[in-house]
C-alpha positions as CSV (number, residue, x, y, z in Angstrom):
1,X,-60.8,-30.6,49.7
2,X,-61.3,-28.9,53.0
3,X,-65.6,-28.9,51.9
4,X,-65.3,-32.0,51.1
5,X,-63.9,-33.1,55.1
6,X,-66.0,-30.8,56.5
7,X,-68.9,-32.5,54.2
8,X,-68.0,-35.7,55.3
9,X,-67.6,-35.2,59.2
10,X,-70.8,-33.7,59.4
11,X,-72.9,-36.1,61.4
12,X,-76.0,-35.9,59.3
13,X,-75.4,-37.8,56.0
14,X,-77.9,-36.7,54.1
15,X,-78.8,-36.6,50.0
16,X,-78.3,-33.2,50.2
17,X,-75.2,-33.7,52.1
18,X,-74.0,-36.3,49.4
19,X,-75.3,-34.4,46.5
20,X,-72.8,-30.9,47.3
21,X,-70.1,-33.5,47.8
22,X,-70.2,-34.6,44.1
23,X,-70.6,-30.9,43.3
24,X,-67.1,-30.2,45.3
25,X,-65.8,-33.6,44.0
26,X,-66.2,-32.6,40.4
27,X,-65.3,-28.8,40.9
28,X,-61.9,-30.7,42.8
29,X,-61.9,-32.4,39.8
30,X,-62.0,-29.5,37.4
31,X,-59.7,-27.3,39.6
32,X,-57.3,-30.6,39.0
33,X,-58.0,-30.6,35.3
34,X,-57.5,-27.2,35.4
35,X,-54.1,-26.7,37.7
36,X,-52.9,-29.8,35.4
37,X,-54.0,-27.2,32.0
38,X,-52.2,-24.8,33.7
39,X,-49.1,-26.6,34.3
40,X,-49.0,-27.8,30.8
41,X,-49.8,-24.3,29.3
42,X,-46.7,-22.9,31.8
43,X,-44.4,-26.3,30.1
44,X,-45.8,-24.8,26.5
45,X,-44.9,-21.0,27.3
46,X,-41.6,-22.2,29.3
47,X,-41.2,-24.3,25.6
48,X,-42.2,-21.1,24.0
49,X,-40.4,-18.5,25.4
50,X,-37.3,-21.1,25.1
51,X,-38.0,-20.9,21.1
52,X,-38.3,-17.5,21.4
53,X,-35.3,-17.0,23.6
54,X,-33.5,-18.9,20.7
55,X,-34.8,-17.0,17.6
56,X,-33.6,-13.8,19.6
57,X,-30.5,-15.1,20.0
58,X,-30.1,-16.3,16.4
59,X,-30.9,-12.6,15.2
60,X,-28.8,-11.2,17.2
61,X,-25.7,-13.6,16.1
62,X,-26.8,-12.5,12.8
63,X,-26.5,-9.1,12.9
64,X,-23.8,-8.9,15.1
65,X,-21.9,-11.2,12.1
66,X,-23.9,-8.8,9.6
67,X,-22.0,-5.9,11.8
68,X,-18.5,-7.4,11.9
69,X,-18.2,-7.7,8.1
70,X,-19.8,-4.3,7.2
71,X,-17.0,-3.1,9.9
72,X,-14.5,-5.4,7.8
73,X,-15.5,-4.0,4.3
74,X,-15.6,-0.4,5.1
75,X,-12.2,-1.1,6.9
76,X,-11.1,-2.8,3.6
77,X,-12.5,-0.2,1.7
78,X,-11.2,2.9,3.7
79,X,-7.9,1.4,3.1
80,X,-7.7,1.1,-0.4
81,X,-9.3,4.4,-0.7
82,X,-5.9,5.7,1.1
83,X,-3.8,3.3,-1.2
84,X,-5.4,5.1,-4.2
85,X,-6.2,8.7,-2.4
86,X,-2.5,9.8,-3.8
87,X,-3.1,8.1,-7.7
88,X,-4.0,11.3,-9.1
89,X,-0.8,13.5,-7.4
90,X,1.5,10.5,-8.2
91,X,0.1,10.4,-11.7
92,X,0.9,14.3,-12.1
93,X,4.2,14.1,-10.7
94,X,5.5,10.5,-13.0
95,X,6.6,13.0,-16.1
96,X,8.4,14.8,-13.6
97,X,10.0,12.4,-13.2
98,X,10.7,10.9,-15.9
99,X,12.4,14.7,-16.9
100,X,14.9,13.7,-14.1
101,X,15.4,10.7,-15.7
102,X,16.7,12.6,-19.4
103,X,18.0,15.0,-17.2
104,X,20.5,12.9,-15.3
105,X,21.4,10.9,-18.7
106,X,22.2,14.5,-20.2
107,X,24.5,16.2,-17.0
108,X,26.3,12.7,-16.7
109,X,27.3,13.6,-20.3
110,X,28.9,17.5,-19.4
111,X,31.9,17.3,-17.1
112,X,30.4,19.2,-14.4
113,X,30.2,17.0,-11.4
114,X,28.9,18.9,-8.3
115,X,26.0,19.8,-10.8
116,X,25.4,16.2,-11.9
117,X,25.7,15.4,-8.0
118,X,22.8,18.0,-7.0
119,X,20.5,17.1,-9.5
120,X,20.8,13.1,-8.5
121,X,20.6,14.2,-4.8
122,X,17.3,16.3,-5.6
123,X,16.3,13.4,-7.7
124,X,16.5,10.6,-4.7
125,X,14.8,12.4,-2.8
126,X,11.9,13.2,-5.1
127,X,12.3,9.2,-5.8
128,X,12.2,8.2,-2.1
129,X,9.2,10.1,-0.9
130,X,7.5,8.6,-4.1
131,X,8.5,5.3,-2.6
132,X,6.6,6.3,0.6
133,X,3.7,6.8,-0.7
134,X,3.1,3.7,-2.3
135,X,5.0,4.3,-5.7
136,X,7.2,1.1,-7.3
137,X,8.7,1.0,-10.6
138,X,7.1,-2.1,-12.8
139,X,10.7,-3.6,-13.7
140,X,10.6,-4.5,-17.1
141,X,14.0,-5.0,-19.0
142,X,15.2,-5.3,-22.7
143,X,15.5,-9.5,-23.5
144,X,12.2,-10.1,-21.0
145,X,9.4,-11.8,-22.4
146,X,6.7,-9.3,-23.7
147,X,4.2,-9.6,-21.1
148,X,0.7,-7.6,-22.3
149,X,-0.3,-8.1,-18.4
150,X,2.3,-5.7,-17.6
151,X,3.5,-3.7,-20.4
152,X,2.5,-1.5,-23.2
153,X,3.7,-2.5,-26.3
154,X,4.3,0.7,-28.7
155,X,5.5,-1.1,-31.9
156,X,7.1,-3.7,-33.6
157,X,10.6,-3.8,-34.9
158,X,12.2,-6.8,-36.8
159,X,14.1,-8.5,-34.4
160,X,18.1,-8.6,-34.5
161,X,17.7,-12.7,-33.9
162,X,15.5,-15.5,-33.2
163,X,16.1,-15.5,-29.7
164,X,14.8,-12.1,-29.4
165,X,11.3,-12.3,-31.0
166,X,8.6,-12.1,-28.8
167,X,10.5,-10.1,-26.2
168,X,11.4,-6.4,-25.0
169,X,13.8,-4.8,-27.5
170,X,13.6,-1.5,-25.4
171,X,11.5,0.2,-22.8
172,X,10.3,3.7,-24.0
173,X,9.1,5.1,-20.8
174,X,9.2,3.4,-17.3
175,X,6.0,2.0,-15.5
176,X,4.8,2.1,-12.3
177,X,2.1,0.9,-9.8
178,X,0.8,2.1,-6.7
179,X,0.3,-1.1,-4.2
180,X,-0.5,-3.6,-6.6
181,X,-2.7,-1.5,-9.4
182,X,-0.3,-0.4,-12.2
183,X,-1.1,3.4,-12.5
184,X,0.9,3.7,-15.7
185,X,2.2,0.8,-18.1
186,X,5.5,0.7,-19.6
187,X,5.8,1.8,-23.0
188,X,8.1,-1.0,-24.6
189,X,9.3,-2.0,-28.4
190,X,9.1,-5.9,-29.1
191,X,10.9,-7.9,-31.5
192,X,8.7,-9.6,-34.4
């Protein structure tokens, strides 16, 4: 624009003179058309990094949410893996004591009562650090309803009455479960 004043407050107006002003009118012209392509190009990589800015964000949402449930299953994972890290010693140790169990029926026959009283003391506490480590006792009882979810039914005895077919006559060997997996079923009679 400054050619094109200078062009025009020359004092000789010639074709020449008119002639370079339509050259610096149209290369104003294009230098508009241009600045105006270059604004529009700036809206479209403003637009563009915008999109851009948005799919970054979106993959980042992503795996941070992929992150927080890998962090959630191992988590989940580790936990159970503790829960049934002790299956296999608490397995080893259940005829142990279910030993106690004869044991204590057979000492509460004698008369000897300190002896009866040291192997029930020995007994609990064998019993309560089971209980620690995750170890309950599936209660099953004679007169339940035989349950196949939960119990191991060993064989079939005519029952003594109607009311008792179908259900527990007697439970062979105790059950138990660590959390809420049953590690060993109880072994029960049912009434046919």
């Amino acid at each position: 624009m400054k050619f094109k004043n200078i062009f025009k407050n020359t004092s000789n107006m010639t074709t020449e003179n008119t002639e370079i002003d339509q050259e610096i009118d149209e290369a104003t012209l294009e230098n508009n058309a241009n600045g105006e392509q270059i604004i529009i190009e700036e809206l479209s990589v403003e637009e563009q990094l915008t999109k851009d800015l948005a799919k970054e964000k979106d993959k980042y949402l992503r795996l941070f949410a992929e992150f927080e449930n890998y962090k959630r299953r191992t988590t989940k994972e580790r936990i159970e893996l503790f829960k049934s890290a002790n299956q296999e010693v608490l397995l080893a140790l259940l005829p142990v004591l279910d030993d106690f169990d004869r044991a204590i029926v057979e000492i509460n026959k004698s008369e000897d009562e300190l002896l009866s009283k040291g192997v029930e003391l020995i007994f609990d506490k064998l019993k309560n650090t089971l209980i620690a480590k995750g170890l309950e006792q599936v209660e099953v009882n004679a007169g339940d309803v035989f349950d196949a979810d939960f119990a191991e039914a060993i064989t079939q005895i005519p029952a003594a009455s109607d009311k008792m077919k179908g259900k527990i006559v007697d439970v062979l060997e105790k059950g138990y479960k660590l959390g809420d997996k049953i590690i060993r079923f109880p072994k029960v009679v049912i009434g046919q």
